[in-house]
ROTOR-638097 format. One record per residue (C-alpha): x, y, z; residue number from 1. Coordinates in steps of 0.05 Angstrom, whole numbers, plus 5000, padded with zeros to 4 digits. Layout:
<pts>
+------+------+------+------+
!    x !    y !    z ! roza !
+------+------+------+------+
!    X !    Y !    Z !  NUM !
...
+------+------+------+------+
</pts>
This chain:
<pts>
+------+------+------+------+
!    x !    y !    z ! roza !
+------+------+------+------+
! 6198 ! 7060 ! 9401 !    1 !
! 6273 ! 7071 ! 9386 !    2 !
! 6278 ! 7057 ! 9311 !    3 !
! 6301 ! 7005 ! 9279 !    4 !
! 6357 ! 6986 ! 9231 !    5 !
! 6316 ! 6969 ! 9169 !    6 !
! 6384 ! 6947 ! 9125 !    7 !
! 6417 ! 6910 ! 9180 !    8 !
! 6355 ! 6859 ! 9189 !    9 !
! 6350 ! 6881 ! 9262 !   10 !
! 6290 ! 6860 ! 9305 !   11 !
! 6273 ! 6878 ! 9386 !   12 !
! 6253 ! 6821 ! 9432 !   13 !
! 6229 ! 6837 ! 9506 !   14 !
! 6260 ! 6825 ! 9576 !   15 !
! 6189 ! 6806 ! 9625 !   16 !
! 6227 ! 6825 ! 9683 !   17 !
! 6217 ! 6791 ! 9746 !   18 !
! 6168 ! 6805 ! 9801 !   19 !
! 6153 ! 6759 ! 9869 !   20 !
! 6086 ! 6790 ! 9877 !   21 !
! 6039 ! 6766 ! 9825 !   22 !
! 5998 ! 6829 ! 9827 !   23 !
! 6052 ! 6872 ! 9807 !   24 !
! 6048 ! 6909 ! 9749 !   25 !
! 6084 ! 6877 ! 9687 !   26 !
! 6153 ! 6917 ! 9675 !   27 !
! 6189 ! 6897 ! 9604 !   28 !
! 6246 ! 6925 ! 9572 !   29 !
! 6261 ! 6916 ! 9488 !   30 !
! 6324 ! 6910 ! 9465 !   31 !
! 6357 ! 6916 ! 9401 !   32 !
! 6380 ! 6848 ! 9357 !   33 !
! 6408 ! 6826 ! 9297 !   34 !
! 6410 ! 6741 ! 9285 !   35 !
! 6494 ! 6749 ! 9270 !   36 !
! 6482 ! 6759 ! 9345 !   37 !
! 6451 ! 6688 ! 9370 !   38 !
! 6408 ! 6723 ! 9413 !   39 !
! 6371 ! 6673 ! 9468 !   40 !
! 6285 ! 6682 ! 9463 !   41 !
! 6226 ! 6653 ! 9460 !   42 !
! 6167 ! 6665 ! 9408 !   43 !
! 6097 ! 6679 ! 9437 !   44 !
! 6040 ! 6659 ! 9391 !   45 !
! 5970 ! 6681 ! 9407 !   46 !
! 5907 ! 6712 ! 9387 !   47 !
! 5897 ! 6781 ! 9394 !   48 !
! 5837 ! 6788 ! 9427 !   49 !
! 5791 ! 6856 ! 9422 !   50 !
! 5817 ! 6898 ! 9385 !   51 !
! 5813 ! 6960 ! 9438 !   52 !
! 5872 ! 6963 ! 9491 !   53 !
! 5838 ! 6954 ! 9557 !   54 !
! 5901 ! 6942 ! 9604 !   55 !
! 5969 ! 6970 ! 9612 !   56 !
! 6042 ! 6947 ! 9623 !   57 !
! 6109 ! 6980 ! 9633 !   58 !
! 6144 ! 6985 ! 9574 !   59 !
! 6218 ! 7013 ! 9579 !   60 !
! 6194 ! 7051 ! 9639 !   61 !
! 6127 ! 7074 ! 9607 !   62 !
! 6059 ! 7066 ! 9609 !   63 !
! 6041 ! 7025 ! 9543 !   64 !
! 5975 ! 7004 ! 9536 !   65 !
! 5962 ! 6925 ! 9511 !   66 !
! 5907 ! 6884 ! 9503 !   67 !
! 5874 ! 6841 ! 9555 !   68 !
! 5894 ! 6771 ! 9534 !   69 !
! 5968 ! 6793 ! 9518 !   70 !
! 5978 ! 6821 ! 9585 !   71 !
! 5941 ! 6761 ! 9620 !   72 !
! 5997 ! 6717 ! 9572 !   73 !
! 6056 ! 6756 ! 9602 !   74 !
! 6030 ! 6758 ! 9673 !   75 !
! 6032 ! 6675 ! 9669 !   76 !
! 6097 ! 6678 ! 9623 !   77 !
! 6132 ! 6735 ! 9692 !   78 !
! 6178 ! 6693 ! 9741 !   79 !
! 6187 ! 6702 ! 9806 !   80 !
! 6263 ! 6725 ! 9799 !   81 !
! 6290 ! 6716 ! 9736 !   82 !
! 6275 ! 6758 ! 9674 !   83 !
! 6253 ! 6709 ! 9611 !   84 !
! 6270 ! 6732 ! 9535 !   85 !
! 6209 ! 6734 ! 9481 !   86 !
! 6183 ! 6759 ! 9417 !   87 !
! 6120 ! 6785 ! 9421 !   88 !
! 6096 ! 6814 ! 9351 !   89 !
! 6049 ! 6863 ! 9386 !   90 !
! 6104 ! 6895 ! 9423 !   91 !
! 6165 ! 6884 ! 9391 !   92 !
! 6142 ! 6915 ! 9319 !   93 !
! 6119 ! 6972 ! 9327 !   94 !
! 6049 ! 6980 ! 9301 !   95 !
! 6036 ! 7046 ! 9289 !   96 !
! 6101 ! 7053 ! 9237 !   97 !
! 6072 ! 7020 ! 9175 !   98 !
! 6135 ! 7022 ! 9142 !   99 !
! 6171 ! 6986 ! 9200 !  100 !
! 6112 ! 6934 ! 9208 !  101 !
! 6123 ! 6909 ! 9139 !  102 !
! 6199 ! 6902 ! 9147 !  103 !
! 6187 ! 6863 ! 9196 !  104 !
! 6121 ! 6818 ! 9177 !  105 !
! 6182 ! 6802 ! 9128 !  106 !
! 6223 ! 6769 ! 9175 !  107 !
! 6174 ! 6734 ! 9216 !  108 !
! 6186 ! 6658 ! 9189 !  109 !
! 6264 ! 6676 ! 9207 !  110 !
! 6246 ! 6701 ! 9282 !  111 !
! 6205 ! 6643 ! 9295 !  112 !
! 6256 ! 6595 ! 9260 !  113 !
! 6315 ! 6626 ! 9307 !  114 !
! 6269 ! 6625 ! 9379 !  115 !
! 6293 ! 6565 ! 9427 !  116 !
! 6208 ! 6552 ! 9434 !  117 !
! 6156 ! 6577 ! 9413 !  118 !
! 6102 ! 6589 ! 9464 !  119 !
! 6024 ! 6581 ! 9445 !  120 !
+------+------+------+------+
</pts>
């Protein structure tokens, strides 16, 4: 993960970029946002699942390892040809930096409030 601003209320939200064949393996890219910016996403809301990654997606051209249910939930969320904006709390914070997880857990109500939907 490329870090974040913590002063400048900064958050990343994910491209699913597109793929015709189904089967393909998911490709994402996270970008970098502030709300000043009006940025365009959707929310996804879901359970986590087991707690152990099982499967694996591309992640800004790396393997990243993801649960089963969460890659299942971007696999139906992929289009065809164009790439769809979300926040996914899973991969957008990242969980390993406890510091940044926090930050962010802060700004959760304001990241839901600004998504266009928010997908169950």
């Amino acid at each position: 993960y490329r870090p974040l601003d913590p002063t400048g209320g900064q958050v990343r939200i994910l491209d699913i970029l597109p793929s015709k064949l189904s089967s393909a393996p998911i490709s994402c890219v996270l970008k970098h946002i502030t709300s000043s910016e009006n940025p365009v996403y959707k929310a996804l809301s879901y359970t986590w699942g087991r707690p152990e990654p099982k499967m694996s997606i591309i992640l800004d051209g790396e393997t990243f390892p993801t649960l089963e249910n969460l890659e299942a939930a971007l696999r139906r969320l992929r289009r065809p040809k164009t790439t769809r904006t979300f926040w996914i709390d899973a991969l957008c914070i990242n969980q390993d930096d406890t510091d940044e997880r926090a930050q962010q857990v802060g700004l959760m109500d304001q990241i839901y409030r600004n998504a266009t939907q928010v997908v169950i």
